[in-house]
Gaussian input, Z-matrix of N, CA and C with variables (Angstrom, degrees):
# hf/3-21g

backbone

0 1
 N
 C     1     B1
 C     2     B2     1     A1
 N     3     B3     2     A2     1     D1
 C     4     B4     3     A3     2     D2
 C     5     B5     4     A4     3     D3
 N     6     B6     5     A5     4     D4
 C     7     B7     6     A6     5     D5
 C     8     B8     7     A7     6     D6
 N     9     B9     8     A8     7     D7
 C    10    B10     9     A9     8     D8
 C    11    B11    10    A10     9     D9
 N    12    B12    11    A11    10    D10
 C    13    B13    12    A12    11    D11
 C    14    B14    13    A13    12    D12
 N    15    B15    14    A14    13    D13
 C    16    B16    15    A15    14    D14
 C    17    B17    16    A16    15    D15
 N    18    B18    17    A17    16    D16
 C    19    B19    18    A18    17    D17
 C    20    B20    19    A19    18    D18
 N    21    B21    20    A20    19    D19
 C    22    B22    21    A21    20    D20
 C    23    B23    22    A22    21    D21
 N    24    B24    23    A23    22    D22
 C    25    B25    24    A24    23    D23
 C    26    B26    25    A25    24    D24
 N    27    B27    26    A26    25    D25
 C    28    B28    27    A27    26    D26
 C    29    B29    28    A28    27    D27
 N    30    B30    29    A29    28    D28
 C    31    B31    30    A30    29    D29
 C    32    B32    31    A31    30    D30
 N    33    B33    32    A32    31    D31
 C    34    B34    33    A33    32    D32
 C    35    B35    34    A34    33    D33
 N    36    B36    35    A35    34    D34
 C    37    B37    36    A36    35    D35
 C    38    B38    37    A37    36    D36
 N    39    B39    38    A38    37    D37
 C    40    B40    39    A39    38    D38
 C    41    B41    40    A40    39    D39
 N    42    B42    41    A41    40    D40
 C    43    B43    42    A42    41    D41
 C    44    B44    43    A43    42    D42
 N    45    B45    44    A44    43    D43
 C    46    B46    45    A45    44    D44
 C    47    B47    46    A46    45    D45
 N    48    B48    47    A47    46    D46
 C    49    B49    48    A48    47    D47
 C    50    B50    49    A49    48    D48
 N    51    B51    50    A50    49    D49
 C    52    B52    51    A51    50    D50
 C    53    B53    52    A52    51    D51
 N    54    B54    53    A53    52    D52
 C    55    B55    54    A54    53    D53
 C    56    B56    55    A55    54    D54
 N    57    B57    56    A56    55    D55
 C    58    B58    57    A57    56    D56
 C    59    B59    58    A58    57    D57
 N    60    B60    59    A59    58    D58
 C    61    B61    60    A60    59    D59
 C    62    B62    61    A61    60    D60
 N    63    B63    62    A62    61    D61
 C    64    B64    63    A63    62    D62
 C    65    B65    64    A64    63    D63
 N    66    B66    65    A65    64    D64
 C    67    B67    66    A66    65    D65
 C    68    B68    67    A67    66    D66
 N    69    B69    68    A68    67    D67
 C    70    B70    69    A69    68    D68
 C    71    B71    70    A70    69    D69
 N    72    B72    71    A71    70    D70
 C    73    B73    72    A72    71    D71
 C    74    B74    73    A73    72    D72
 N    75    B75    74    A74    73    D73
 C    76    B76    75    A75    74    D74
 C    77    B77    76    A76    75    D75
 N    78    B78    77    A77    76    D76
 C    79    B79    78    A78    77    D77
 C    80    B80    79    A79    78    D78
 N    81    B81    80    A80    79    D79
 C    82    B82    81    A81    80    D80
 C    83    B83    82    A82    81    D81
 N    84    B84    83    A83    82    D82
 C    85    B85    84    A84    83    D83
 C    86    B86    85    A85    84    D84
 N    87    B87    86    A86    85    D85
 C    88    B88    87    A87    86    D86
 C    89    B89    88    A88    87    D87
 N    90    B90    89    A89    88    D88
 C    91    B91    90    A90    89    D89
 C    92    B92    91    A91    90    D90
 N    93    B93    92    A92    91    D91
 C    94    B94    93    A93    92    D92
 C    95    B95    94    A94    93    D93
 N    96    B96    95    A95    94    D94
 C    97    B97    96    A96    95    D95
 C    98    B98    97    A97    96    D96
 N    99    B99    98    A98    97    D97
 C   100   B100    99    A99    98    D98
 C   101   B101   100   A100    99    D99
 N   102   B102   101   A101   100   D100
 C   103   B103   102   A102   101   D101
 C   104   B104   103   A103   102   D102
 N   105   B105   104   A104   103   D103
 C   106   B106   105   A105   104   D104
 C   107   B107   106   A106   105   D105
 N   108   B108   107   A107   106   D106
 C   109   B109   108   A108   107   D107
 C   110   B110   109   A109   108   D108
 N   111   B111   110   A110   109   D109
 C   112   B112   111   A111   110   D110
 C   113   B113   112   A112   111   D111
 N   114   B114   113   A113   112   D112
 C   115   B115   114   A114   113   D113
 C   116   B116   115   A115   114   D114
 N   117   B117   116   A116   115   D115
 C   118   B118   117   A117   116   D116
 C   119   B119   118   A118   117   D117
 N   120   B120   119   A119   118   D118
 C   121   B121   120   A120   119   D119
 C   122   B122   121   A121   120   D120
 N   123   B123   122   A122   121   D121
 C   124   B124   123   A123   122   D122
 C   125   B125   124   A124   123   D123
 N   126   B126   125   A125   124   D124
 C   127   B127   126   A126   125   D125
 C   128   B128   127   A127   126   D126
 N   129   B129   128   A128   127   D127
 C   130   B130   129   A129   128   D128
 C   131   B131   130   A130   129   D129
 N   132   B132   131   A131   130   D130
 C   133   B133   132   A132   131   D131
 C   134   B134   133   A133   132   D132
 N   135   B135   134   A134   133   D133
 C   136   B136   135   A135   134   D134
 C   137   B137   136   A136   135   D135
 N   138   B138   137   A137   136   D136
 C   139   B139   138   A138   137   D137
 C   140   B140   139   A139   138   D138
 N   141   B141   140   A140   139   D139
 C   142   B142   141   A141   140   D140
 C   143   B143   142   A142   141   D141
 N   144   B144   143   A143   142   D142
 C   145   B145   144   A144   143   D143
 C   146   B146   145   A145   144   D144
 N   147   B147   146   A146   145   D145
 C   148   B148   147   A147   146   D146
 C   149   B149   148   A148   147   D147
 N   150   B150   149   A149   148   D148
 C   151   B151   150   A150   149   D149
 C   152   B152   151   A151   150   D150
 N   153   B153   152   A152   151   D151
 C   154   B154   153   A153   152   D152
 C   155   B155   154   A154   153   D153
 N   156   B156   155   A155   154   D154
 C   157   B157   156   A156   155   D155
 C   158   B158   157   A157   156   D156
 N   159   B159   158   A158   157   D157
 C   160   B160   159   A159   158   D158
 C   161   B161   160   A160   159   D159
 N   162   B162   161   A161   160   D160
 C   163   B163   162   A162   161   D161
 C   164   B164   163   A163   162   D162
 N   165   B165   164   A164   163   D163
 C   166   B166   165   A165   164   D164
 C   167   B167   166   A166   165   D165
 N   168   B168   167   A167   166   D166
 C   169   B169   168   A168   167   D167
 C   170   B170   169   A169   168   D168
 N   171   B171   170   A170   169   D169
 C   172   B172   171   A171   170   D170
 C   173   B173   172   A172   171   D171
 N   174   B174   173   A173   172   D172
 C   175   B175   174   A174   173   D173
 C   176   B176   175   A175   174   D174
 N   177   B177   176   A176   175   D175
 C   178   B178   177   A177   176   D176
 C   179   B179   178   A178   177   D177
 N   180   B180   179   A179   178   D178
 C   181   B181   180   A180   179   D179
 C   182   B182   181   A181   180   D180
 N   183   B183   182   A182   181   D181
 C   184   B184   183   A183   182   D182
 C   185   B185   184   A184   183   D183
 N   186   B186   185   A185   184   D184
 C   187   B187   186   A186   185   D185
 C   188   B188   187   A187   186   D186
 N   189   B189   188   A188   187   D187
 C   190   B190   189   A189   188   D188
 C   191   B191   190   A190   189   D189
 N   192   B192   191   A191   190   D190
 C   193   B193   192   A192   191   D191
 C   194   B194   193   A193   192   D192
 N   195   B195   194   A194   193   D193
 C   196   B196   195   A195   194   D194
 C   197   B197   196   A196   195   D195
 N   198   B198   197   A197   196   D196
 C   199   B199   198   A198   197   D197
 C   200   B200   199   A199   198   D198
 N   201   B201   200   A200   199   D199
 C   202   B202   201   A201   200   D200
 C   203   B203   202   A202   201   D201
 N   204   B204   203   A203   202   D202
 C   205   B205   204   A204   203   D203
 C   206   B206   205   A205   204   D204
 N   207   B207   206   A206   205   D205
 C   208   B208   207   A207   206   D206
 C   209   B209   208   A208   207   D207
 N   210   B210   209   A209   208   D208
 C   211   B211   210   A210   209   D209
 C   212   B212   211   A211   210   D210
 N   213   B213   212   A212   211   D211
 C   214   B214   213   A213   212   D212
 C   215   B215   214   A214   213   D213
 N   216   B216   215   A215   214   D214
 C   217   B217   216   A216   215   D215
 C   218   B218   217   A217   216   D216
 N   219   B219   218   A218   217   D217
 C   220   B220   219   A219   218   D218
 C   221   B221   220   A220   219   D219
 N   222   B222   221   A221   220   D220
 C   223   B223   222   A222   221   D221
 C   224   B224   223   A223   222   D222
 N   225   B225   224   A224   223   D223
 C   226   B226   225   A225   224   D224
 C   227   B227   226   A226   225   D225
 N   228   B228   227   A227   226   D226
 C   229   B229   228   A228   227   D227
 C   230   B230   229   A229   228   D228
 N   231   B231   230   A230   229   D229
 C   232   B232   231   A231   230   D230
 C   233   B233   232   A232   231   D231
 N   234   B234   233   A233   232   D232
 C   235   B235   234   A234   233   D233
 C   236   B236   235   A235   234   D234
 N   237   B237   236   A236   235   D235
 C   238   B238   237   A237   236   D236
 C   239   B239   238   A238   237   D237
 N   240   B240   239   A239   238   D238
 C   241   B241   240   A240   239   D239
 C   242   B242   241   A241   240   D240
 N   243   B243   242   A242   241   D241
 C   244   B244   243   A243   242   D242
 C   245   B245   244   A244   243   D243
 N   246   B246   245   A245   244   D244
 C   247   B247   246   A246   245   D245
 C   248   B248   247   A247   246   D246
 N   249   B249   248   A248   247   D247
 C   250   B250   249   A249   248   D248
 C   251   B251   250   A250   249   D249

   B1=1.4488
   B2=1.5161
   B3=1.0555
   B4=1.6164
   B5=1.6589
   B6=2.0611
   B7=1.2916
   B8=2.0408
   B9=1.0829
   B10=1.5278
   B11=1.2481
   B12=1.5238
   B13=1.8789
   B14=1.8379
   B15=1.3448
   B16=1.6207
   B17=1.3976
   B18=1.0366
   B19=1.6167
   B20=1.2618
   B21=1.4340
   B22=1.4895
   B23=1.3062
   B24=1.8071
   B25=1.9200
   B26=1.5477
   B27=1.1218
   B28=1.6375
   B29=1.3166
   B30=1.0860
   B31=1.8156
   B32=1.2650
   B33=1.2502
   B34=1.5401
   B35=1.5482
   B36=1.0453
   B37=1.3417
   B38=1.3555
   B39=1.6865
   B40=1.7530
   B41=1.6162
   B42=1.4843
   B43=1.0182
   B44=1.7852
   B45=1.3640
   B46=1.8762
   B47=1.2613
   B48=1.6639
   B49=1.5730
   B50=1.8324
   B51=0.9660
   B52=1.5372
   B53=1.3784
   B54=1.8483
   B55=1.4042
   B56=1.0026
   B57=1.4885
   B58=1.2826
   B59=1.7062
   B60=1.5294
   B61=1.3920
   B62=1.4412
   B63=1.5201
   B64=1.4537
   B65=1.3077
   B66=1.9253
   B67=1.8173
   B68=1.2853
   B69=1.3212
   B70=1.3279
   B71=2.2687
   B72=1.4952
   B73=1.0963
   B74=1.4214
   B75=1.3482
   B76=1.5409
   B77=2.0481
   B78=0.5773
   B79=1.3637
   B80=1.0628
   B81=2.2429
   B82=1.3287
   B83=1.6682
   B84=1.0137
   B85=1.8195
   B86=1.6188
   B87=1.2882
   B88=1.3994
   B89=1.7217
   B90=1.4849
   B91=1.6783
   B92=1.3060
   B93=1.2045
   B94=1.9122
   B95=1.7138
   B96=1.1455
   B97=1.5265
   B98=1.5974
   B99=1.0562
   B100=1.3028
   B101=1.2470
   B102=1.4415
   B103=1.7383
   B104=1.4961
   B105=0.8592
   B106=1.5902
   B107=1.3487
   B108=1.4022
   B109=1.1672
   B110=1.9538
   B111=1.4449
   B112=1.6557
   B113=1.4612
   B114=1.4785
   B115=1.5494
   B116=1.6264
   B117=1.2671
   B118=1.3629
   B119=1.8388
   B120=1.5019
   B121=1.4701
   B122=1.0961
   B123=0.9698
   B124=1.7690
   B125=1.6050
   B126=1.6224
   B127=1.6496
   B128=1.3981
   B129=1.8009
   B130=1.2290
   B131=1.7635
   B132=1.1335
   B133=1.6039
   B134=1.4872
   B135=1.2740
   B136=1.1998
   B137=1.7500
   B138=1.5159
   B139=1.4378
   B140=1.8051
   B141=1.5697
   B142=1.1889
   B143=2.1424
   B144=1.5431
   B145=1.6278
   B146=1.6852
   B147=1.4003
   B148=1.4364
   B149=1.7786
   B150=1.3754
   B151=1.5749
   B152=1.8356
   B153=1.0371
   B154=1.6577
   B155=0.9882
   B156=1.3587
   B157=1.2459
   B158=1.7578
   B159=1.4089
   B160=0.9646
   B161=1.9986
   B162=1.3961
   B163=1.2476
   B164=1.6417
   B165=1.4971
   B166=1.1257
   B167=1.8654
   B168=1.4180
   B169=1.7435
   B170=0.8303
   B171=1.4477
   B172=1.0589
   B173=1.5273
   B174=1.2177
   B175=1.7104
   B176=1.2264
   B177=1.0171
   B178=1.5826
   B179=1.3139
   B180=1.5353
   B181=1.9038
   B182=1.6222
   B183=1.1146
   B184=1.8906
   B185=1.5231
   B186=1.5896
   B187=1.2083
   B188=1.4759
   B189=1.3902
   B190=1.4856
   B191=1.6145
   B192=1.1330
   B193=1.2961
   B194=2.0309
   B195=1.1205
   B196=1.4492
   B197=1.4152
   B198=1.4889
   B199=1.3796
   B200=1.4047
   B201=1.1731
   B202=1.8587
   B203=1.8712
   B204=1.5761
   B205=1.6440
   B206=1.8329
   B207=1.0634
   B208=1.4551
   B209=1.6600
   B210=1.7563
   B211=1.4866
   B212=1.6670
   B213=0.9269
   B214=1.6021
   B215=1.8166
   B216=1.2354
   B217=1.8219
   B218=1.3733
   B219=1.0152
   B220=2.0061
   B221=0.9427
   B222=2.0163
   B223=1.6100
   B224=1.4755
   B225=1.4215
   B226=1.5056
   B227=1.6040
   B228=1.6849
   B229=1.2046
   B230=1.6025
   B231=1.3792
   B232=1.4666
   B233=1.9306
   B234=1.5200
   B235=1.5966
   B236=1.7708
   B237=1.4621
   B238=1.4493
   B239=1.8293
   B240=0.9552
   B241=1.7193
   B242=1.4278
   B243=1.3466
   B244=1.4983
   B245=1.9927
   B246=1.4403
   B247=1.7278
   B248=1.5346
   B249=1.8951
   B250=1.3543
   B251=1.7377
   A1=110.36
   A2=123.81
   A3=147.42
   A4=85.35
   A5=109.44
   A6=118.75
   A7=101.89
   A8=108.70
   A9=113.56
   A10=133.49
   A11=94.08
   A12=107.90
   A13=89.75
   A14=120.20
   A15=149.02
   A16=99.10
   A17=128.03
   A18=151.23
   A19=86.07
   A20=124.57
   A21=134.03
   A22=120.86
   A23=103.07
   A24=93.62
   A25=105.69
   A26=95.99
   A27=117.38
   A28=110.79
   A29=109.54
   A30=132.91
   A31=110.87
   A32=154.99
   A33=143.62
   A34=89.44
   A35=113.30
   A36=145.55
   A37=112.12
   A38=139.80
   A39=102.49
   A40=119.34
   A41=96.60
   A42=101.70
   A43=125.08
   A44=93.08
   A45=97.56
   A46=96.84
   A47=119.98
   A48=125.18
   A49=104.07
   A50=115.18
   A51=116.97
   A52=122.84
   A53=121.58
   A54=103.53
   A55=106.08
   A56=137.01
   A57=131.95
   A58=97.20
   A59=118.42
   A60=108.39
   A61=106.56
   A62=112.44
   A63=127.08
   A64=92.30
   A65=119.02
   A66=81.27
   A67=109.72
   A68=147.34
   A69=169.90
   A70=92.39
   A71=98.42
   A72=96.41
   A73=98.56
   A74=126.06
   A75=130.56
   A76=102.96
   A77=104.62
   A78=107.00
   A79=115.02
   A80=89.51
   A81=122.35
   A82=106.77
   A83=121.25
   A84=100.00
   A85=117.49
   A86=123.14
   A87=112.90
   A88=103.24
   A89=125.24
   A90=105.66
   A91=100.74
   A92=102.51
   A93=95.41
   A94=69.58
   A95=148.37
   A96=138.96
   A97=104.56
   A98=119.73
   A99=138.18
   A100=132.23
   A101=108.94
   A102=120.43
   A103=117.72
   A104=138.51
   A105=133.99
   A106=125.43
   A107=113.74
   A108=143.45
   A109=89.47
   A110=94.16
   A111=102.66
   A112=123.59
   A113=102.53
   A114=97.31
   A115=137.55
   A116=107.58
   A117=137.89
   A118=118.35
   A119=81.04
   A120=111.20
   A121=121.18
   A122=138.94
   A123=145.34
   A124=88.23
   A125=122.81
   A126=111.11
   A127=125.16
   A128=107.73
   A129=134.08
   A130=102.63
   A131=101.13
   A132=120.83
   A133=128.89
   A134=135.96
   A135=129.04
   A136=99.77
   A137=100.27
   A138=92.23
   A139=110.99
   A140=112.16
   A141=121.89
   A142=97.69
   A143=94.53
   A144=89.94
   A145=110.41
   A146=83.72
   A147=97.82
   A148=118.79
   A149=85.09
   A150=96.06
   A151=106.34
   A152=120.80
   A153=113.97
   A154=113.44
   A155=140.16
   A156=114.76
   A157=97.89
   A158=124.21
   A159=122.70
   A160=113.33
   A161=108.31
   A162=117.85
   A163=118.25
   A164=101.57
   A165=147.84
   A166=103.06
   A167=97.92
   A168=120.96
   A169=76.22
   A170=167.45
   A171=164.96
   A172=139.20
   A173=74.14
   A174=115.05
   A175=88.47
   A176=130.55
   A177=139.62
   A178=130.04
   A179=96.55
   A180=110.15
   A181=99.33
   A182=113.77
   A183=115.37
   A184=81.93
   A185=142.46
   A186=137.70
   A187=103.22
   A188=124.86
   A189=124.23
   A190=111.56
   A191=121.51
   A192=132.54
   A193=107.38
   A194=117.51
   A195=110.44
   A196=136.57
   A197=104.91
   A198=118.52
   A199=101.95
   A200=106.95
   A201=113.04
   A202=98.62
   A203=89.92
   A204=94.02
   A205=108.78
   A206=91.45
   A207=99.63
   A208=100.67
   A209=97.91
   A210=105.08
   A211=120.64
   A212=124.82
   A213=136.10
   A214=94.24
   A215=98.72
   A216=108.53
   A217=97.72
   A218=122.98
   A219=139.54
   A220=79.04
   A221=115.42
   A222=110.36
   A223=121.75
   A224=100.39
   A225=92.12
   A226=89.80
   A227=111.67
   A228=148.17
   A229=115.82
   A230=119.00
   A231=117.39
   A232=116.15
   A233=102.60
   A234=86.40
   A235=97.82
   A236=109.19
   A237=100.86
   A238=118.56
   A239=122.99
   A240=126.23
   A241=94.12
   A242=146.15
   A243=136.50
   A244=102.44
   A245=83.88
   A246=100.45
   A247=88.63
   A248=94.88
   A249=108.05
   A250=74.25
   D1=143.05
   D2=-165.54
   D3=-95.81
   D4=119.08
   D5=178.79
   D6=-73.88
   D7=-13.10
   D8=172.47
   D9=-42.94
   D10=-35.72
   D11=164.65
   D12=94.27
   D13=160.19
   D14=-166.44
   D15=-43.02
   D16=122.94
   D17=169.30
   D18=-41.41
   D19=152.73
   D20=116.49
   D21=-66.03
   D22=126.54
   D23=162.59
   D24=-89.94
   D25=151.56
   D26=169.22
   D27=-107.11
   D28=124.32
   D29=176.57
   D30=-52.75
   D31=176.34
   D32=138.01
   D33=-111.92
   D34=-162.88
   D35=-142.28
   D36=-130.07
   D37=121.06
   D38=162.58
   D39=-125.26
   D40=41.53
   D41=161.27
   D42=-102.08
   D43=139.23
   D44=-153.87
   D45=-91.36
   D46=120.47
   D47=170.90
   D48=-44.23
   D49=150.61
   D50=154.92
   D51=-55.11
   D52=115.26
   D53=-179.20
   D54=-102.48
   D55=63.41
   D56=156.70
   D57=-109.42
   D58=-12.79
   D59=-156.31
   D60=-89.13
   D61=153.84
   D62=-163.19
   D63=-58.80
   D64=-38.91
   D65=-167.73
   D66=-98.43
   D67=37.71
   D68=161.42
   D69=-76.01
   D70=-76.63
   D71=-156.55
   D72=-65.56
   D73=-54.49
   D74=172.23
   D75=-30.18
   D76=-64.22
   D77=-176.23
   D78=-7.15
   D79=-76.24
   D80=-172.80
   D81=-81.05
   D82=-22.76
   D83=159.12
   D84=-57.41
   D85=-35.90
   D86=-172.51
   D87=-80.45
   D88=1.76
   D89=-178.88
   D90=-87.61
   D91=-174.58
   D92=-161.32
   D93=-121.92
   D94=-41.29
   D95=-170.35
   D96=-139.19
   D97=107.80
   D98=160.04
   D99=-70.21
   D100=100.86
   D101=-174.06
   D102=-106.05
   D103=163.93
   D104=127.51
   D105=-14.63
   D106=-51.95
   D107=-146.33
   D108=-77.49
   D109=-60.53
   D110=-172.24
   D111=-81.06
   D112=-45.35
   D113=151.93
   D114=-55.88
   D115=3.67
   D116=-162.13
   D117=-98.47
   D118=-40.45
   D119=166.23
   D120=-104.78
   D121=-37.63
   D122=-177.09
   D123=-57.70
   D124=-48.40
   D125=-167.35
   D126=-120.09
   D127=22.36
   D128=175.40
   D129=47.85
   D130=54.55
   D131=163.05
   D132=-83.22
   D133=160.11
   D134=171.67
   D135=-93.27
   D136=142.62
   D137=-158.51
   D138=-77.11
   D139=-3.22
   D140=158.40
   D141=-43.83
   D142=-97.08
   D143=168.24
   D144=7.21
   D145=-96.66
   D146=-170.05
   D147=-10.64
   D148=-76.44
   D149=-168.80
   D150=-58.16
   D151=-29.26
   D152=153.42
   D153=-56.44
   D154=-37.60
   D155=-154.87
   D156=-95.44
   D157=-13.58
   D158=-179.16
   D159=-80.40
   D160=-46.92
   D161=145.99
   D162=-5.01
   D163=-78.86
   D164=-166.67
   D165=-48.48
   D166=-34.08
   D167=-164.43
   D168=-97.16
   D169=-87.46
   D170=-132.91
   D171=-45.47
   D172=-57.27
   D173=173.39
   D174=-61.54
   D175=-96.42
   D176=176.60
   D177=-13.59
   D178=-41.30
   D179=166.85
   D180=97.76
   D181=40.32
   D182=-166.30
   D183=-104.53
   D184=-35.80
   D185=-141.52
   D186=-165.21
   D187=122.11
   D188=-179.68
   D189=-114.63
   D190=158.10
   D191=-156.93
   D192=-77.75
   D193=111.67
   D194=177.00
   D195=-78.86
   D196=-39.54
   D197=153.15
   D198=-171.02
   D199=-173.72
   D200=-165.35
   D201=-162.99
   D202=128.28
   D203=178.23
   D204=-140.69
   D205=104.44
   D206=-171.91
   D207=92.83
   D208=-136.08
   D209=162.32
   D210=-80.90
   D211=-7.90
   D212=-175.16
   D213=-69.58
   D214=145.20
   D215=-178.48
   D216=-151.81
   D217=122.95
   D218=-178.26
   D219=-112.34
   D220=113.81
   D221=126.82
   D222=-109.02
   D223=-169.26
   D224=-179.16
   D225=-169.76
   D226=134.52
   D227=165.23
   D228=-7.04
   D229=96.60
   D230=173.10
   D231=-60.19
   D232=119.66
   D233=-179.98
   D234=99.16
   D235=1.26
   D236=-175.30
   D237=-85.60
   D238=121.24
   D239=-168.67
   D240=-50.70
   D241=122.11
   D242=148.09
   D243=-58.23
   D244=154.89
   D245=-176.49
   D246=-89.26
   D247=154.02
   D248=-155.34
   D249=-143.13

């Protein structure tokens, strides 16, 4: 047991930012690996959300799939400059 005393839960959110908007995609150009997990947090989403909305990018061709292990899915930005 953690001497810290009872977690707070944190709620997410399920309302889905717009992913057409610059700071949606800006966002996700600056992560170096794009999850559920982080997009999840960056917009205090439920990570259900999340993974739709990434889906969602997908479909669209905004973001392609990098690898996947288990349930975990890394994408990352079609058209994205790698750091040099």
């Amino acid at each position: 047991m953690s001497s810290q005393g009872p977690r707070e839960k944190i709620i997410g959110s399920v309302d889905m930012p717009d992913i057409n908007s610059k700071e949606v995609t800006g966002a996700l150009n600056g992560m170096k690996a794009i999850t559920a997990t982080a997009v999840a947090t960056r917009w205090n989403l439920k990570i259900s959300v999340a993974k739709r909305m990434l889906n969602m990018m997908e479909e669209k061709g905004a973001i392609e799939m990098v690898t996947r292990s288990g349930n975990l899915k890394v994408y990352k930005m079609v058209g994205a400059k790698p750091d040099q």
